[in-house]
C-alpha positions, -999 to +999 in steps of 0.1 A: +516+132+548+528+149+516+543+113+502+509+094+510+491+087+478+453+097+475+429+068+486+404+052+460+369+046+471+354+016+482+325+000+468+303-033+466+316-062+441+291-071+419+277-106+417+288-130+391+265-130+359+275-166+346+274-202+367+289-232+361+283-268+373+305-300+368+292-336+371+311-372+367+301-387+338+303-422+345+307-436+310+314-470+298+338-482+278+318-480+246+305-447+256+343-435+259+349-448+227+327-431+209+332-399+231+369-404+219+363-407+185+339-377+178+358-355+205+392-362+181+374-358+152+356-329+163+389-315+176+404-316+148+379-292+126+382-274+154+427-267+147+421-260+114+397-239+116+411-216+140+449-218+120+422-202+095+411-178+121+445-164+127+455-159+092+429-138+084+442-118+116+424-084+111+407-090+079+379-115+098+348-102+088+311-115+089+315-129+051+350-150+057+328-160+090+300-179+072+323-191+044+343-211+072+309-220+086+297-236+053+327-256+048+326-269+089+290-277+080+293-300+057+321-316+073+295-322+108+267-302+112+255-265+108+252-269+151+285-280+156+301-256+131+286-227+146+300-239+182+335-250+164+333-211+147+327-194+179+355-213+200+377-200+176+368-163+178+370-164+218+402-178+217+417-154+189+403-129+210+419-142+241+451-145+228+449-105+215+440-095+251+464-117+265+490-100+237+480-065+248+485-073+285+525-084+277+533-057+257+519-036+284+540-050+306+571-053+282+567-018+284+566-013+324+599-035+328+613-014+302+606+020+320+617+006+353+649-005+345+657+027+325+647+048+354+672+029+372+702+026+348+697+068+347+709+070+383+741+061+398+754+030+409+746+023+449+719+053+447+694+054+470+659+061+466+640+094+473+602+094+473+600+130+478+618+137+445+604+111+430+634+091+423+642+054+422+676+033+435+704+027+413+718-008+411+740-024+442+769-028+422+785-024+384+780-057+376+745-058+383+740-026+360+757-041+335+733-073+337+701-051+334+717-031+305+714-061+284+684-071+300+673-041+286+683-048+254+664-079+253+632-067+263+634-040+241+637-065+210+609-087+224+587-061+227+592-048+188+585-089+176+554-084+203+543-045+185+544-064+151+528-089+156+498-070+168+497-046+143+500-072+116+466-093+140+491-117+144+486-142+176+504-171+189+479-197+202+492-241+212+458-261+214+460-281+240+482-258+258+521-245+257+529-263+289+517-290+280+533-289+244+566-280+265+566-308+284+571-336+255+608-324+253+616-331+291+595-364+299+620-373+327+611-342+347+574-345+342+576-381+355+557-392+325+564-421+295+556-407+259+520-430+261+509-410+285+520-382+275+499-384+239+465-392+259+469-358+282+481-344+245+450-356+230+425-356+257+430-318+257+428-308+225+392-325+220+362-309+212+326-318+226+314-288+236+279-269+226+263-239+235+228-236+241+198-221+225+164-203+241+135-226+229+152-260+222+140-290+235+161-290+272+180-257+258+206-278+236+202-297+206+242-309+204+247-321+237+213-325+254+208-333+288+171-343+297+154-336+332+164-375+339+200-369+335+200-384+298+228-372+280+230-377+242+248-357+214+241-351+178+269-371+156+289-352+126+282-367+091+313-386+087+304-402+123+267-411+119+269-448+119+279-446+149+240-440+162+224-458+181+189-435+180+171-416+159+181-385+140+216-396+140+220-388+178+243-409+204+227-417+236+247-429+263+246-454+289+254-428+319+231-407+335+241-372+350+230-359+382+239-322+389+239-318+428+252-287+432+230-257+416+211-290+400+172-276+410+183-244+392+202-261+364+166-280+362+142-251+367+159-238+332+159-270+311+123-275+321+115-244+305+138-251+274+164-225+285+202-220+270+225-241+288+255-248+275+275-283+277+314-291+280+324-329+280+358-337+294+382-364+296+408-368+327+432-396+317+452-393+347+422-404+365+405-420+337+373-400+345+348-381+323+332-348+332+307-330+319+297-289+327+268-271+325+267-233+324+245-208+321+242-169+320+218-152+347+203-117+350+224-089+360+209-082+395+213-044+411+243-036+428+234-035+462+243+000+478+272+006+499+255+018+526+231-008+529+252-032+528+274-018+557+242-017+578+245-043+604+286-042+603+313-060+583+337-085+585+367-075+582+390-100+565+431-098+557+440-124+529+476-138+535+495-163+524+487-194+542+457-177+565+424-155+564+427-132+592+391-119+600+370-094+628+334-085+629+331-047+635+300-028+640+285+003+624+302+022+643+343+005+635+345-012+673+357-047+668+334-076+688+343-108+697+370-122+694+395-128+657+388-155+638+420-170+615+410-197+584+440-213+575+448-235+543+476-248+527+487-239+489+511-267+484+506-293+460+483-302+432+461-274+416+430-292+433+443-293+460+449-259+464+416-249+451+399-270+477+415-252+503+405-218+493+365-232+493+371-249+523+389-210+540+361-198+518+331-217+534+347-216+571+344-172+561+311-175+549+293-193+580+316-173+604+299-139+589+262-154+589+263-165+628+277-128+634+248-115+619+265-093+594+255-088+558+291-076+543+328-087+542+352-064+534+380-073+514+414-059+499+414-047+462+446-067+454+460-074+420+498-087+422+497-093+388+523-064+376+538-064+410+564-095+413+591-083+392+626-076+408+631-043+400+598-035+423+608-060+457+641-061+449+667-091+459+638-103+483+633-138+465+615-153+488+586-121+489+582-123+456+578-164+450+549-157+479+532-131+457+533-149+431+520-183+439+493-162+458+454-166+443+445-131+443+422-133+416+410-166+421+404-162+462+386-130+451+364-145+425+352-175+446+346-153+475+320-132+456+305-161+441+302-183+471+294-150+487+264-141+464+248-177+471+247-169+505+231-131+502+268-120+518+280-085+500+315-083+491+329-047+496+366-039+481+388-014+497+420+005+486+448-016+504+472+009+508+484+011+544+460-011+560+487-037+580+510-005+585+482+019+604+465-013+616+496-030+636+499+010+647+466+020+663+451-017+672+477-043+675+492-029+714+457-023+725+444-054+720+471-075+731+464-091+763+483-114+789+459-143+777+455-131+736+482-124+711+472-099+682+486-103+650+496-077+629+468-091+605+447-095+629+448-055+631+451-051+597+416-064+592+403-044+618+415-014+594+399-031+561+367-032+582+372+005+595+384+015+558+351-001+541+327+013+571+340+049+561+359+054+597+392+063+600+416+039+611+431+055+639+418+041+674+406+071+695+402+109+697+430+122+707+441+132+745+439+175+750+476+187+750+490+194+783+488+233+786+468+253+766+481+264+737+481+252+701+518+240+700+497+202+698+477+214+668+443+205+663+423+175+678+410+148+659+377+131+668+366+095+658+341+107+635+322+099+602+335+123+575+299+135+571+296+141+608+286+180+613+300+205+638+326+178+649+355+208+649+331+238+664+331+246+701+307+225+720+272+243+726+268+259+758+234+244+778+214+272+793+209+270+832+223+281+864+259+274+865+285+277+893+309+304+884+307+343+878+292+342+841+258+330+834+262+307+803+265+325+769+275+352+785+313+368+785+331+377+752+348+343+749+319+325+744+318+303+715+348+316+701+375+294+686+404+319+690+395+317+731+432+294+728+450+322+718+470+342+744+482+373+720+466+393+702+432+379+712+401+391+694+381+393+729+408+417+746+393+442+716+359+445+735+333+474+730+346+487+767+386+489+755+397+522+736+418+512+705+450+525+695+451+554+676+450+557+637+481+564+624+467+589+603+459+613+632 
């Protein structure tokens, strides 16, 4: 058990503290056109002033802030340049985290392959010395070595570039940027290319503001589903009301979250406002979000009360068990499959679907918790970690960790379901030992994660994962060691001697009586502490 590493604890996910809500804005053709024109308009303060932002790298300061703001006002509005200004900080900033998290792993790759150039070619790995494989073969080493090499001089353009604040950031996307130089393989004509090009790098988005009439004066939405936005300078003959707003023809109607979206507008709370064009479908959208109040953690132990649902995320399936309190699976498993081929919609309406099919399986079964797997496979798809196994690491890659998880524990929240993360570490391995055989019948085939949830619901109830107590060794020494007994870890007296009950018992002792009661080293033949009695004469002192 020496090589085993130490187990982190789990605990209850908190809820989101932010909601979002998207609606089809059915617009007409003048409606687009206008939409069009200020979006492209818009979009473009929006480039230059974030080329701005990034030259000052880290010299920004509140001063350069409202200087930029003062010039984007007069080019729009003093609304629209402060949401144009802020844009561009959260995407400077989300370029610098996204910077910090490759040189970080720049830097991993760099100290994995090292550690494996240091040993010998064809050496095998030794956990207990803490020592990774060599490469297969020469060749191979060779390969990394310059692979090496490579990385190494990536990661000093990366280190410079931070230090000097120094980001890299395409508006409208780098794929997307990418893909004008290989039309043929995108299945795409240069037309339609330059309307996904320019659809994406619009801007008509506003955030909101506590007291305003509806919570946003840019893009307001009225408790009708009125939509209307306030028009730059340059674009105010464009009007067609007063104040030099834009009203348009379409009305919005927000059915999912919509009595909460209007219990905040009602009351002129911030809601912020995203219009956006999809020409491959020729459709607008618009998105409302808002921020909500942090609610308490729940406890863990009050969320564990009535049981969990145990659930095993794999690649194509969700294999779940309801345990009780006391980690004995009931009924029978429960499997949500989806399919992650395709279209990114598609694939994100499978996971709600698996998601929703989760949710109701957990309310009918009465529990209050589902217990997941702390996953990230973020740093964990490189070859030098899973090896030549190509095909492992394409399915860890194209897996949603983070997005299964994060619509889990929203979806979950709506539905007053607690999320509880575990450590993941050896929960298909000790689950396909101790549960798989036993519940594998003539009539029902266990899976192996099928027992591996039962050991993320056993993990996140605080049981061990181990099935029973195991059976008393066959004679009576303590060549078998210790038992162990299927007990919570706060569980007292669960390795003393059981208590003896007073009363008449058949034998020649009377219970509590005799000088091995109660004692643990009763299992001990030699040198016994009860064959040293008060009526036995000791040995001699040496000394006499």
């Amino acid at each position: 058990m020496g090589g085993l590493r130490e187990l982190a604890a789990s605990f209850v996910v908190p809820a989101p503290a932010g909601v979002a809500v998207r609606d089809r804005l059915r617009a007409s053709e003048a409606d687009a056109a206008v939409l069009t024109e200020v979006g492209v308009y818009l979009g473009s303060l929006a480039a230059g002033d974030l080329a701005e932002r990034s030259r000052q790298g880290l010299a920004h300061d509140a001063a350069s802030w409202a200087v930029r703001k003062r010039e984007l006002t007069g080019r729009s509005s003093a609304r629209w340049a402060g949401s144009i200004t802020k844009a561009s900080h959260d995407q400077w900033a989300l370029a610098r985290r996204g910077q910090a998290a490759h040189m970080a792993w720049l830097r991993g790759q760099i100290a994995s392959i090292e550690a494996r150039l240091a040993r010998p070619v064809g050496a095998k790995a030794d956990k207990r010395a803490g020592l990774v494989r060599g490469y297969a073969w020469r060749g191979e080493w060779h390969a990394k070595s310059r692979r090496l090499q490579t990385l190494k001089a990536l990661l000093a353009v990366v280190e410079a570039d931070r230090a000097a604040g120094r980001v890299r950031v395409v508006r409208g996307g780098k794929r997307l940027a990418k893909t004008r130089h290989h039309l043929d393989a995108a299945g795409l004509d240069e037309q339609a290319w330059r309307e996904r090009w320019q659809a994406e790098r619009m801007f008509l988005a506003a955030d909101g503001e506590s007291g305003k009439r509806f919570g946003n004066e840019t893009i307001r939405v009225t408790d009708t589903g009125q939509v209307s936005l306030k028009l730059p300078a340059p674009l105010a003959h464009l009007a067609n009301a007063a104040h030099g707003r834009y009203v348009l023809e379409a009305a919005v109607v927000f059915k999912h979250r919509g009595q909460e979206w209007l219990d905040r507008i009602t009351v002129n709370r911030a809601v912020a406002y995203r219009i956006h064009h999809d020409p491959a479908r020729g459709r607008w959208y618009i998105t409302a979000s808002w921020q909500r109040a942090a609610a308490p953690v729940l406890p863990l132990e009050a969320a564990l009360a009535r049981g969990v649902v145990g659930v095993d995320m794999n690649d194509d399936h969700l294999a779940a068990w309801q345990l009780d309190g006391h980690g004995n699976p009931v009924g029978e498993p429960q499997r949500f499959f989806y399919d992650l081929t395709g279209s990114t919609e598609h694939r994100d309406a499978q996971i709600r679907h698996a998601l929703s099919r989760l949710l109701h399986h957990a309310r009918r079964c009465g529990a209050s918790a589902i217990a997941i797997e702390d996953l990230d496979f973020t740093d964990g798809t490189s070859r030098e970690k899973h090896g030549r196994n190509k095909r492992f690491r394409r399915l860890i890659s194209r897996f949603p960790t983070a997005k299964l998880r994060a619509r889990l524990v929203s979806m979950a929240a709506e539905q007053d379901i607690a999320v509880v993360a575990v450590d993941p570490a050896y929960t298909s391995r000790w689950g396909a030992q101790h549960w798989q055989q036993p519940f594998t019948t003539k009539t029902r085939k266990i899976s192996r994660h099928d027992a591996a949830s039962i050991a993320i619901g056993r993990r996140a109830l605080g049981h061990p994962i181990r099935r029973r107590t195991t059976p008393p060794p066959t004679h009576q020494s303590d060549g078998a060691g210790h038992r162990t007994a299927q007990a919570r870890p706060d569980t007292r007296r669960r390795e003393e001697p059981r208590p003896h009950i007073p009363g008449p018992r058949t034998g020649c002792a009377p219970p509590g009586s005799g000088a091995k009661a109660g004692d643990q080293g009763a299992q001990h033949r030699s040198g016994h502490p009860a064959e040293h009695a008060f009526w036995q004469q000791d040995s001699l002192p040496l000394s006499f």
